[in-house]
C-alpha positions in Angstrom: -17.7 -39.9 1.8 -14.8 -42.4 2.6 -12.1 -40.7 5.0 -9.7 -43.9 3.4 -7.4 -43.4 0.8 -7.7 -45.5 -2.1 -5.1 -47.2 -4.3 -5.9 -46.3 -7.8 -4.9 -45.7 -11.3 -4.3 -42.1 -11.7 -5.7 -42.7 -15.5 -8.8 -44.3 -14.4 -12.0 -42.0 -15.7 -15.6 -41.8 -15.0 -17.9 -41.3 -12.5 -16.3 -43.8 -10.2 -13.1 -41.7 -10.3 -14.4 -38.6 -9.8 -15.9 -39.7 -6.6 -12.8 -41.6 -5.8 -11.0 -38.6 -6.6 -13.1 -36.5 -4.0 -12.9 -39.1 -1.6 -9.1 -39.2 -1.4 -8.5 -36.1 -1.4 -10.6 -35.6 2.2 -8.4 -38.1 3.2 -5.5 -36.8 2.0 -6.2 -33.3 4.0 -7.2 -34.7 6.8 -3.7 -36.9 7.4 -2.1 -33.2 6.7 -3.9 -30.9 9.0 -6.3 -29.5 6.3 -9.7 -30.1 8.3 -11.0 -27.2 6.8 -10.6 -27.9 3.1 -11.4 -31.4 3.9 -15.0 -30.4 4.9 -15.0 -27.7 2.0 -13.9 -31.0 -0.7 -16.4 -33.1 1.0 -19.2 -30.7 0.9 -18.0 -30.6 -3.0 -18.3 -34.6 -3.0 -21.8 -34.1 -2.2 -23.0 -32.3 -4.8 -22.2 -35.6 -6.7 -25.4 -37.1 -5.5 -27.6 -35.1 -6.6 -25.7 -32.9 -9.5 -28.6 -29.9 -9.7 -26.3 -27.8 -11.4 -24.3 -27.1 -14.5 -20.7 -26.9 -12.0 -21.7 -30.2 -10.6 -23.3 -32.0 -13.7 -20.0 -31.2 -15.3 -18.0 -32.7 -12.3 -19.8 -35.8 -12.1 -19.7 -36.1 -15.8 -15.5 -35.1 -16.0 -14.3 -36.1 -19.3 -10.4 -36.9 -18.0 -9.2 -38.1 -15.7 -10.3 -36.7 -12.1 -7.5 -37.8 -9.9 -4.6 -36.6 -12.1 -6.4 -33.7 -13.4 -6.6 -32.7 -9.7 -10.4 -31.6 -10.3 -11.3 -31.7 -6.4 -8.7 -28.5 -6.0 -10.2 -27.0 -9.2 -13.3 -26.6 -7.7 -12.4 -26.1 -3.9 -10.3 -23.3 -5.6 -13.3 -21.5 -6.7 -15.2 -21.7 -3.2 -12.0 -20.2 -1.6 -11.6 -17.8 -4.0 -15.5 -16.4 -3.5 -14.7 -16.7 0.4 -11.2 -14.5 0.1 -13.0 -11.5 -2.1 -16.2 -11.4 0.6 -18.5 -12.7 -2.5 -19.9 -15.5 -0.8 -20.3 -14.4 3.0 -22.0 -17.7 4.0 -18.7 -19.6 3.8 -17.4 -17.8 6.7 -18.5 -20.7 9.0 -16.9 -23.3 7.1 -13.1 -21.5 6.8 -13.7 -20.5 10.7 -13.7 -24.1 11.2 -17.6 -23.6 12.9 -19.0 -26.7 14.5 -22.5 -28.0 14.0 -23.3 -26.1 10.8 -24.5 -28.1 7.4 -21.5 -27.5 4.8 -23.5 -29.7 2.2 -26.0 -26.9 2.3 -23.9 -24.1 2.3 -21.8 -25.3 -0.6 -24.9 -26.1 -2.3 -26.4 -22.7 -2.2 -23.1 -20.7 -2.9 -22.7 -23.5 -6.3 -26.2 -22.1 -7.2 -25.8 -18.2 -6.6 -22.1 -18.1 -8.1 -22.3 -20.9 -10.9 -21.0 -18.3 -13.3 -18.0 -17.2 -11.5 -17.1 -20.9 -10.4 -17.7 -22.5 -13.6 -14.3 -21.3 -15.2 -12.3 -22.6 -12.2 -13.1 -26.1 -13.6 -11.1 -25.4 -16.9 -7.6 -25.8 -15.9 -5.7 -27.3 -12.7 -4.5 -25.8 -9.8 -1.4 -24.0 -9.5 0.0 -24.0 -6.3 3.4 -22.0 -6.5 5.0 -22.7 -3.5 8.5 -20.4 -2.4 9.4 -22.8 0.0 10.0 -25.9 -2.5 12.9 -23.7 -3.5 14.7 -24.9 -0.6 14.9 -28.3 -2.2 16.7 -26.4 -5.2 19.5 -24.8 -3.2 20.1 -27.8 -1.4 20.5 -29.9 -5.0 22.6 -27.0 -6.1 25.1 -27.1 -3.1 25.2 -31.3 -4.0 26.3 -30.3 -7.6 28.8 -28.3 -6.8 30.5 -30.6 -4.3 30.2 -32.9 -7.4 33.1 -30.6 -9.4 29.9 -28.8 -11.5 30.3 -25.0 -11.6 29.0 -22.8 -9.0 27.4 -20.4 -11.0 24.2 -21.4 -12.2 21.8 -20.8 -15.0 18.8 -21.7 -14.2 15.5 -22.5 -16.3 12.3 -23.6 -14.6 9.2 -25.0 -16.0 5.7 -24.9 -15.1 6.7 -21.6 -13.1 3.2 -20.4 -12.2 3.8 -16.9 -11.2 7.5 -17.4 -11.0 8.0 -17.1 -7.2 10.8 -20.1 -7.0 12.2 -18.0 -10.5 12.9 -15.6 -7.5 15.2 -17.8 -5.3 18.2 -15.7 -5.7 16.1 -13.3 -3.6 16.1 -15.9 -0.7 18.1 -16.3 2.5 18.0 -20.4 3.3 19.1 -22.1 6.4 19.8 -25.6 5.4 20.5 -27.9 8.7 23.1 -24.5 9.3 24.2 -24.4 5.9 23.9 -20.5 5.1 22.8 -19.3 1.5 21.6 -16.4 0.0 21.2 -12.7 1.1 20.7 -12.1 4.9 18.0 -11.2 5.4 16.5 -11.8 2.2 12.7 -11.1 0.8 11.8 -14.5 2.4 13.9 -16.3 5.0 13.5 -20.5 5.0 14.5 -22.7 7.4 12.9 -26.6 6.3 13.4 -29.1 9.8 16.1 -30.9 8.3 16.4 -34.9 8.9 19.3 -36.6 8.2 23.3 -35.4 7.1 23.4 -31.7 6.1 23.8 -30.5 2.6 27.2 -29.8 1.6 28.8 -26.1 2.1 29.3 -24.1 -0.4 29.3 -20.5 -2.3 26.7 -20.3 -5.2 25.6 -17.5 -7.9 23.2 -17.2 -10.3 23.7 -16.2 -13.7 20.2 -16.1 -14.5 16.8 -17.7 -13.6 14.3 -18.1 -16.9 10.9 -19.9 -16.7 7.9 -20.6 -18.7 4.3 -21.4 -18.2 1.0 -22.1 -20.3 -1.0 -19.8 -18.1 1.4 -17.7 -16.3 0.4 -16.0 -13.5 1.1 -11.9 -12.9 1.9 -11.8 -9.4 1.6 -7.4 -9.9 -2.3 -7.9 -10.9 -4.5 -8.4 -8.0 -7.2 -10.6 -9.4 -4.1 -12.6 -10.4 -2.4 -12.8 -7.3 -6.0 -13.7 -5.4 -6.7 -16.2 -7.8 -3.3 -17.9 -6.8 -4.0 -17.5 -3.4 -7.3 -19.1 -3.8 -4.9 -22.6 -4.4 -3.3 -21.9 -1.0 -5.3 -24.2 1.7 -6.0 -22.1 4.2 -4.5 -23.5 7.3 -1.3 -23.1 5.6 -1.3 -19.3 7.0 2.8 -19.5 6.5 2.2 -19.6 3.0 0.0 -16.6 2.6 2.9 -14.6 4.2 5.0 -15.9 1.7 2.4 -14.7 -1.2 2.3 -11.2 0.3 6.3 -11.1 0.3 6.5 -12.7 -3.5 4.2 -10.0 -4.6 6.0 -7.1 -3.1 8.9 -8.6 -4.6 7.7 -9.2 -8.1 6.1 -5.3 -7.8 10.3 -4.5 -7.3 11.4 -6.8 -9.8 9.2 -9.0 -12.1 10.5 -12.4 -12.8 11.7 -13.4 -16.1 8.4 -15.5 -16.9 7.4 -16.2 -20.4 3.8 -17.7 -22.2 4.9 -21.1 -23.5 4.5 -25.2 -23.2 7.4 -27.0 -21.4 8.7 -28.7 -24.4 8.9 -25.8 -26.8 10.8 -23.7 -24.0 13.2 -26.3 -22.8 14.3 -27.2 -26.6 14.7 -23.6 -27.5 16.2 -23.0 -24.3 19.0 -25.7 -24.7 19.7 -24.7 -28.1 20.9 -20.9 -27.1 24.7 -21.0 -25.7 25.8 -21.7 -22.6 28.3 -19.3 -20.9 31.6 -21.2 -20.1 31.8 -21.9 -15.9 28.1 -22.3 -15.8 26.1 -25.0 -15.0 22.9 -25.0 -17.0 20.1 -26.1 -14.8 16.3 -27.4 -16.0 14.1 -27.6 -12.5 10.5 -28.0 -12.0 8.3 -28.6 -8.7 4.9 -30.8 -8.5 4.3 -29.7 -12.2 5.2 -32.7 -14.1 2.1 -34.6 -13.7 0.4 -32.1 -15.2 2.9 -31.8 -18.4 1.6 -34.0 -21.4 2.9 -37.6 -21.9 3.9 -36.2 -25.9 5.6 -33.0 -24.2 7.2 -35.3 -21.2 8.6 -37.1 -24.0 10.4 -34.1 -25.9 11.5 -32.7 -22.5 13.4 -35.7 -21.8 14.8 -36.2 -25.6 16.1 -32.5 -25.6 17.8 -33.0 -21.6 19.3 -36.2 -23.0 20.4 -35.2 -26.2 21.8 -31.8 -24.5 23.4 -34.2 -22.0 25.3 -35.6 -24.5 27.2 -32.8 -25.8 27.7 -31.1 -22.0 31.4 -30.6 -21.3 32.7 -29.9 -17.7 33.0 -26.5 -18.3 29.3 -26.3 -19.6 27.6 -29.0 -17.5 24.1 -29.6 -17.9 21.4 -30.7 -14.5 17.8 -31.5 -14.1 16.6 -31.3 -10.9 12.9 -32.2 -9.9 11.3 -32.2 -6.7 7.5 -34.3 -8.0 5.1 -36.4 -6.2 5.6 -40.4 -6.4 1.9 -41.0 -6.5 2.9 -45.3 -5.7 4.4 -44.2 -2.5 2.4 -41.1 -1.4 5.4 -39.0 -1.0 8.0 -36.1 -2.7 10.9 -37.4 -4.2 13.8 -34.8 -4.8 15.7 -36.5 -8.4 18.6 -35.1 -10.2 20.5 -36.2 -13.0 23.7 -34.6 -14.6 25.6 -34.8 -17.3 28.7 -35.4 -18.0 29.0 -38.6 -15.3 26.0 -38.5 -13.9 23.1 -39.1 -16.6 21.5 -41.9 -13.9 19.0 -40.5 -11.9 20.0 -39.7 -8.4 17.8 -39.8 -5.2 18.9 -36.7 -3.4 16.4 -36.8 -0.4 12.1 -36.6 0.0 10.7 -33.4 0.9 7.1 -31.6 2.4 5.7 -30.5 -0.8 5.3 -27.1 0.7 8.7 -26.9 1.9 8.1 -27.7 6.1 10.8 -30.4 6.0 13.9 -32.2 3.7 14.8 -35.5 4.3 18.3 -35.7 3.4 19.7 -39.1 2.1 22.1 -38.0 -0.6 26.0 -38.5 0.5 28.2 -35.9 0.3 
């Protein structure tokens, strides 16, 4: 398979995209330290060849569209899932990184034996709920209060996963030595920070609300694994930060609920807001995945809320998504009233590693 990342059209279908799809995504590890799931998404790609299998004949023959539908993480989720429970010892090799072993082969048999278990990884995309893209949050925050918006904010978050970053509250930060959050905190973030620090200030949190259309109950352990299956595993930060959001969701679940984005954020906006607060709607690599109808009525229902906001009961939309032209995270906010144009606030690791700054103060 090509190592080169290709320029495509993220709604291009058919065989040709899903191998694309493969493809870029081994290059895509590769330029950020993932050799391992690189040559786990490879061995995947092979199976294209040849589909002997139901998992692989319905790969090769993906009915949407492969790159946006993420479907090389769908299925690389199921191998490291079968690898993290001890189901599928032969893949030991591959996560240790082994050198002159066939990963085609292995990948090929383990397909074969667990077809039944990996089959229902293929059925909906990967959700990789990340605490440290709550960083980029706090830091927006800070912005909109220096901007005259109340400090206090009421927060609402969709595509929340398990609702780890629904948990930020819970979180000591250390923005460029801007201090926020309890000391020491369930989880402790410092992002390398590149260019003019965030401004200072005090913040609270009236409450923190999200939503989901396959929430994910961080207290049930064959929920929790399967979220950890998402988790590449060189990122060995990040499965610390799984162990801490469950022991913290075992304390305190957070307030999570079963629903589409549009439904929640309309009924959502239409409850009252508390004078002094700043309503906030946030959301995290999640919109690509939101339907173009649903996009639609989330962005009708911001607007049209925007409209009425006062300053007294402000209303902001902070989003921290991928710009699939440029190949990088883009942290946006609008707010409203004065600031219904959307604002570049900086561009971010999408697991939270660094913030590049380039808001003014």
């Amino acid at each position: 398979m090509s190592e080169r990342y290709q320029m495509v059209d993220m709604a291009e279908t058919g065989p040709a995209a899903v191998r694309t799809a493969f493809a870029n995504q081994v290059a895509y590890c590769r330029a950020n330290d993932a050799p391992v799931t690189a040559r786990v998404v490879a061995a995947l790609g092979a199976l294209l060849d040849q589909p002997a299998t139901d998992f692989a004949r319905r790969i090769a023959d993906w009915d949407g569209m492969p790159l946006a539908d993420a479907l090389p993480l769908r299925a690389a989720g199921g191998i490291h899932a079968l690898h993290l429970s001890g189901a599928a010892s032969e893949l030991a090799p591959i996560y240790a990184n082994a050198d002159d072993i066939n990963d085609a082969a292995i990948v090929a048999g383990v397909v074969r034996r667990h077809e039944a278990a990996l089959l229902p990884w293929l059925d909906g995309p990967p959700q990789t709920n990340e605490a440290g893209r709550s960083s980029n949050f706090v830091a927006a925050m800070l912005w909109l209060v220096e901007q005259g918006l109340p400090p206090r904010f009421q927060c609402l978050e969709i595509g929340s996963s398990a609702g780890i970053n629904l948990m930020l509250d819970r979180y000591h930060y250390d923005l460029a030595g801007v201090q926020v959050g309890p000391q020491p905190g369930v989880m402790a973030f410092t992002p390398e920070w590149r260019g003019m620090h965030p401004p200072q200030h005090r913040i609270a949190f009236e409450s923190l609300k999200g939503c989901d259309v396959a929430p994910v109950d961080l207290t049930d352990p064959a929920q929790a694994l399967r979220l950890k299956a998402y988790i590449w595993p060189e990122h060995e930060v990040r499965f610390a930060r799984m162990e801490a959001a469950v022991a913290a969701a075992r304390e305190k679940k957070p307030d999570l609920v079963h629903r589409n984005a549009a439904d929640f954020v309309e009924a959502e906006l239409a409850k009252p807001q508390a004078a002094g607060t700043t309503r906030v709607l946030m959301h995290s690599i999640v919109w690509q995945y939101v339907p173009a109808d649903q996009q639609a009525r989330v962005t009708a229902a911001m607007e049209a809320a925007g409209s009425a906001a006062t300053p007294d009961r402000p209303l902001a939309w902070i989003a921290l998504e991928a710009n699939r032209t440029l190949h990088r995270h883009e942290l946006v906010l609008r707010y409203w009233p004065g600031g219904d144009a959307p604002q570049m606030l900086g561009h971010a690791h999408a697991h939270g590693a660094w913030i590049e700054w380039l808001a003014n103060p």
